[in-house]
C-alpha positions in Angstrom: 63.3 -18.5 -26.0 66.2 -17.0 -26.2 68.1 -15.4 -23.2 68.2 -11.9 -22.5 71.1 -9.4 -22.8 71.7 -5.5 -21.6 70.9 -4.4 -24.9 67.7 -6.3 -24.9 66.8 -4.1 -21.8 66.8 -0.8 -23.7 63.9 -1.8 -25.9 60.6 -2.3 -24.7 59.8 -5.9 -24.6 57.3 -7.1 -26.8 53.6 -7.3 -25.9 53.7 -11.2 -25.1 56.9 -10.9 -22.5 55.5 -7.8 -20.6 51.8 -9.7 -20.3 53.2 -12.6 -18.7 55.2 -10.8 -16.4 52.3 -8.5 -15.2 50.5 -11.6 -14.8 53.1 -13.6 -12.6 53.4 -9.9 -10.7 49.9 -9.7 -10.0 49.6 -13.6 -8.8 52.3 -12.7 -6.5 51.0 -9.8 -4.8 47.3 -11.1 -4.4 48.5 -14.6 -2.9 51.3 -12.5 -1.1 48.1 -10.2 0.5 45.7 -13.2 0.9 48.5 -15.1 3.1 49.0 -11.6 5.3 45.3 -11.2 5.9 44.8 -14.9 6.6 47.9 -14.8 8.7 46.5 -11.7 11.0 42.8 -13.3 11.2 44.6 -16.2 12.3 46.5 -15.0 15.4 44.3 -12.5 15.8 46.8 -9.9 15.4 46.5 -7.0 13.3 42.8 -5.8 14.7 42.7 -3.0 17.5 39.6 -2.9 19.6 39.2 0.2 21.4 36.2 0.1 24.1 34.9 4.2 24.3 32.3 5.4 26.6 28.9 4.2 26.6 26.2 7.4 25.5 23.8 5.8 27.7 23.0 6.9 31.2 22.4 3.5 33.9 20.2 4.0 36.5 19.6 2.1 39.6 16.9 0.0 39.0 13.6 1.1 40.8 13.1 -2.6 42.5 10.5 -5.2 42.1 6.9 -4.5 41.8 4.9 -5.5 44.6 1.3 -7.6 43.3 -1.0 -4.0 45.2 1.0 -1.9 42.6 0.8 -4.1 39.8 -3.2 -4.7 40.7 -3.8 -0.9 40.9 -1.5 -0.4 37.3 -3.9 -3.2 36.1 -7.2 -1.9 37.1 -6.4 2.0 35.8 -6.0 0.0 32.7 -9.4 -1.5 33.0 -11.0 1.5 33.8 -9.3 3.8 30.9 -10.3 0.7 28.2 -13.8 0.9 29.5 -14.2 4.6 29.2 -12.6 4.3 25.9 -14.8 1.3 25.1 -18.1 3.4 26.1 -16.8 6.4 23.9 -16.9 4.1 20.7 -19.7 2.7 21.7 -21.4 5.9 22.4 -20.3 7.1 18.8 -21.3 4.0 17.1 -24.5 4.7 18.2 -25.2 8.1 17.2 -23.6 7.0 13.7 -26.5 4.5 13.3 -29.1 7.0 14.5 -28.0 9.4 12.0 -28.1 6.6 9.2 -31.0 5.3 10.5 -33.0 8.6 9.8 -31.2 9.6 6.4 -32.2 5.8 5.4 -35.4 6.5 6.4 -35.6 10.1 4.2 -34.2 7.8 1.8 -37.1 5.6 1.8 -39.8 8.4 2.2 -38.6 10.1 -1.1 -38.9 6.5 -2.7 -41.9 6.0 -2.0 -43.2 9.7 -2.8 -41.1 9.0 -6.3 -43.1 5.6 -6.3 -46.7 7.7 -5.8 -46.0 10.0 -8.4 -44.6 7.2 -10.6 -48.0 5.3 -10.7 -50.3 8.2 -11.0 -48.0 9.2 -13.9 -48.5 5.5 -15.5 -52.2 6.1 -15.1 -51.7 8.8 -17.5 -49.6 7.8 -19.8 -52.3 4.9 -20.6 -54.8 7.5 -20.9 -52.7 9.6 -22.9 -52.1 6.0 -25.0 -55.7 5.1 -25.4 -56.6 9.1 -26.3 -54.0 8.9 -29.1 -55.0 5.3 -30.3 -58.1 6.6 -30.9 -57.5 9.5 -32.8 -55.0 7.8 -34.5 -58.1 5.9 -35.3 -60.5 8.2 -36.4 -58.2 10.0 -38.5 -57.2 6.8 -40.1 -61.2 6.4 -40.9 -61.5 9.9 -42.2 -59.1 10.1 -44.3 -59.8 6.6 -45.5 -63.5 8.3 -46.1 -62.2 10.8 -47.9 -60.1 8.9 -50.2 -63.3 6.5 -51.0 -65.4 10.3 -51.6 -63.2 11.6 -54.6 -62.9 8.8 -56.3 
């Protein structure tokens, strides 16, 4: 390298120069912060607490709870989760009755479907055997017929 001289300063430095000073710069002022926070977090210095009023309103406390009061808290409970208790159980049970009964409208139109279902089989076979038979006849006649003209 070759040293620097006051005329050197009125150009801009080339690329190369101006990089590595940037650099060094840049290594100096992070280590330079890093040692100032590390410094403050150290002795503690540096970090103002300030202590501002609390929002919240303290009460007196209302005193221990003597074993009638928490027996009387603890039966009102009781009581309310029966009631509640007999409620459900109450509407469970009309919920089954009225499933009970459309089940059972259910199963009546089944079974009136089922009726109809057979008496309509009955028919169909009649129908069948009706048509079989004509089917039959036919078949002769024709085959008459055919045996006539020749």
């Amino acid at each position: 390298m070759t040293p620097l001289t006051l005329a050197d300063l009125s150009a801009p430095p080339p690329p190369e120069i101006l990089s590595s000073w940037l650099a060094v710069f840049f290594y100096l002022v992070g280590g330079t912060t890093a040692a100032i926070i590390l410094y403050r977090q150290v002795t503690g210095r540096g970090s103002s607490t300030t202590i501002s009023d609390q929002p919240l309103e303290v009460k007196e406390h209302a005193g221990i709870a003597t074993l009638q009061q928490l027996e009387a808290v603890k039966n009102e409970t009781h009581g309310r989760i029966k009631r509640e208790r007999g409620e459900i159980d109450a509407r469970i049970q009309r919920v089954e009755e009225i499933s009970e009964r459309k089940f059972d409208k259910i199963e009546e139109k089944i079974d009136e479907n089922t009726k109809l279902t057979a008496g309509m089989n009955g028919e169909m076979r009649q129908i069948n055997q009706a048509v079989t038979q004509l089917t039959s006849s036919l078949t002769n006649f024709m085959r008459d017929q055919a045996n006539d003209s020749r």
